[in-house]
C-alpha positions in Angstrom: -84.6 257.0 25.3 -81.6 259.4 25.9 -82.9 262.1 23.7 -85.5 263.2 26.3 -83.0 263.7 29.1 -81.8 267.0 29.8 -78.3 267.5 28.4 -75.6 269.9 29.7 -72.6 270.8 27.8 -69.1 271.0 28.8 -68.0 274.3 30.2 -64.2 273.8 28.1 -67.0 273.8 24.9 -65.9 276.6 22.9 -68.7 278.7 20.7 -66.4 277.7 17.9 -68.2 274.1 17.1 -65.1 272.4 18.7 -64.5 269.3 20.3 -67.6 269.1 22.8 -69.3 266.5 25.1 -72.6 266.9 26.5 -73.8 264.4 29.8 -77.1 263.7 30.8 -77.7 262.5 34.2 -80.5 260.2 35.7 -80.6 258.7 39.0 -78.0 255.5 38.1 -76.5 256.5 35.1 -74.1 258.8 33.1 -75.4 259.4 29.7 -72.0 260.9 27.5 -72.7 261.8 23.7 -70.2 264.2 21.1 -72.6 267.6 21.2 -71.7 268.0 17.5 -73.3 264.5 17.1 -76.5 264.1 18.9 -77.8 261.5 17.2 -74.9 260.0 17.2 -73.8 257.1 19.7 -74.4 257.5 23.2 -72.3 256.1 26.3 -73.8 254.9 29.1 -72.1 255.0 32.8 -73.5 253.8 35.7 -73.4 257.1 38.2 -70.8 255.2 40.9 -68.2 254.3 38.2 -68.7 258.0 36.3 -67.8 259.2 39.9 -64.8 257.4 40.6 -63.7 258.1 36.7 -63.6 262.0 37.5 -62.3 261.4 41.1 -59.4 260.1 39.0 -58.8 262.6 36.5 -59.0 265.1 39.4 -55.6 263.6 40.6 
């Protein structure tokens, strides 16, 4: 269950109640849920393609 994992929020998350994400990380996978939402939906990444999906945004 993702709600035992130990979220981290976005350092761009103002303490305004903005738009936020929080991620989770386990040994294979990318957990991404909307912090305002945490009940909400949850995607699931495995860790390899969550890497090269930053490594893109970096460029």
């Amino acid at each position: 269950m993702t709600g035992d994992l130990p979220w981290r929020k976005s350092s761009y998350s103002g303490s305004d109640g903005g738009d936020c994400v929080e991620v989770a990380h386990t040994a294979t996978t990318v957990h991404v849920r909307d912090s305002k939402d945490q009940r909400g939906p949850v995607l699931s990444v495995p860790s390899n393609q969550w890497a090269a999906f930053i490594e893109r945004l970096a460029r």
